[in-house]
C-alpha positions as CSV (number, residue, x, y, z in Angstrom):
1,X,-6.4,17.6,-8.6
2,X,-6.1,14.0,-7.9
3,X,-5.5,14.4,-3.8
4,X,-9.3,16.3,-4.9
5,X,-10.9,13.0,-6.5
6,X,-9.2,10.9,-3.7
7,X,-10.6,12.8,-1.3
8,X,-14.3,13.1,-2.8
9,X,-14.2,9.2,-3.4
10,X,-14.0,8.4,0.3
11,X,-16.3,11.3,1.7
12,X,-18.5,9.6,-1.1
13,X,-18.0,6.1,0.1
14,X,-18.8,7.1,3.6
15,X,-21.7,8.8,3.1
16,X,-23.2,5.9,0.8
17,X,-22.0,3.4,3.4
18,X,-23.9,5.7,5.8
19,X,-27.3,6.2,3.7
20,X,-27.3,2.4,2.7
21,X,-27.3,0.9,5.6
22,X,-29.4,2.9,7.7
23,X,-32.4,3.6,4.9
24,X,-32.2,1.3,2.5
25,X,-31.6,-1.9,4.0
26,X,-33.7,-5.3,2.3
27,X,-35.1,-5.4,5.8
28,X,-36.3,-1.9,6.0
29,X,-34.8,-1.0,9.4
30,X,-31.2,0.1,10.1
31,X,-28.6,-2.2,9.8
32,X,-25.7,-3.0,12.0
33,X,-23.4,-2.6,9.0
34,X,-23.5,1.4,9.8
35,X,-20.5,0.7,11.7
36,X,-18.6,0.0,9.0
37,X,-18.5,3.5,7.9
38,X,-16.9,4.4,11.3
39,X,-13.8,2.3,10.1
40,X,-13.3,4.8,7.5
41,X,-14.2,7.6,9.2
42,X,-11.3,7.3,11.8
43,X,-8.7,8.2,8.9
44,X,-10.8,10.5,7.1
45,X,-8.8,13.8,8.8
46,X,-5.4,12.5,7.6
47,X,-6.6,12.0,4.2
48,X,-7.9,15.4,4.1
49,X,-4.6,16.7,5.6
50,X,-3.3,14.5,2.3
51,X,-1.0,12.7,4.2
52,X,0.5,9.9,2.2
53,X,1.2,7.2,4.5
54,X,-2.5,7.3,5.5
55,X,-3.5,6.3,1.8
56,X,-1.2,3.6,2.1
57,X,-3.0,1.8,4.4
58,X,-6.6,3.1,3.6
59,X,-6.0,1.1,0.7
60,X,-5.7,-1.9,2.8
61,X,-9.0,-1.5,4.2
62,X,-10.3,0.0,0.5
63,X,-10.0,-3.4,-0.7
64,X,-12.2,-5.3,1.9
65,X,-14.8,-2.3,0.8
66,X,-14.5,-3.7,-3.3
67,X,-15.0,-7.3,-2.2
68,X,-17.9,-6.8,0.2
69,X,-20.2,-4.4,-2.8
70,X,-18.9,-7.2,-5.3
71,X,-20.4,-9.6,-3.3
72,X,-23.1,-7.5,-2.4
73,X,-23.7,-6.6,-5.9
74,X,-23.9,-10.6,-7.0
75,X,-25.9,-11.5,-4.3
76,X,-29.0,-8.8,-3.2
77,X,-31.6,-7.2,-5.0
78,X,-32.6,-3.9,-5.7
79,X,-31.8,-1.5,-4.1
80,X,-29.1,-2.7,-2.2
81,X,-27.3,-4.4,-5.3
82,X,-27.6,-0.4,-7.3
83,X,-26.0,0.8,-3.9
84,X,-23.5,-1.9,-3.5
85,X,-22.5,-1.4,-7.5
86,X,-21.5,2.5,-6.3
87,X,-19.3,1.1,-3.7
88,X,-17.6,-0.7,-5.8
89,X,-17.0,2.0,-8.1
90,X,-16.2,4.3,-5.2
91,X,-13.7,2.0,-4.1
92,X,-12.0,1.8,-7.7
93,X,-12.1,5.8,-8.2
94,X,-10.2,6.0,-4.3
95,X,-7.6,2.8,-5.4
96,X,-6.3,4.4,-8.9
97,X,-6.5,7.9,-7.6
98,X,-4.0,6.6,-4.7
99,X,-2.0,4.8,-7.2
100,X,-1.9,8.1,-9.4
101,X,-0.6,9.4,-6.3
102,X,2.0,7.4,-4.9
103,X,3.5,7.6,-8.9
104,X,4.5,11.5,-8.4
């Protein structure tokens, strides 16, 4: 069940990270910061595969994910501050759901 949440959580996060940044940008036109999703996409089949060691390290690259929709969240408007606020909680769902985890 909690490899399940884990799992959803970063399908989720890439998928926002994807729909943010390419239609609902403050500028209105697709932003560069689409490639960030391919940073977590290149893990994405050894987390489905649940392989431990991979969610190790995602949660490396997880954090950098918090600080930039905190920041994110502080500093834009709306939408892009609503969107940022689901990163961040994206990113806490995937970090305890790893730490629940690596306890067993």
């Amino acid at each position: 069940m909690i490899f399940l949440v884990n799992q959803l959580a970063f399908i989720s996060l890439i998928l926002l990270n994807l729909i943010w940044e390419l239609f609902f940008t403050i500028s209105g036109e697709p932003s560069w910061l689409v490639i960030k999703s391919l940073i977590l996409i290149i893990p994405l089949a050894n987390i489905l595969k649940k392989k431990v060691y991979t969610i190790h390290w995602v949660n490396f690259v997880i954090i950098l994910f918090f600080i930039e929709g905190v920041v994110r969240c502080w500093s834009e408007t709306s939408p892009s501050n609503i969107f940022a606020l689901a990163e961040v909680l994206l990113t806490l769902i995937f970090f305890f759901s790893s730490v629940l985890i690596f306890k067993k």
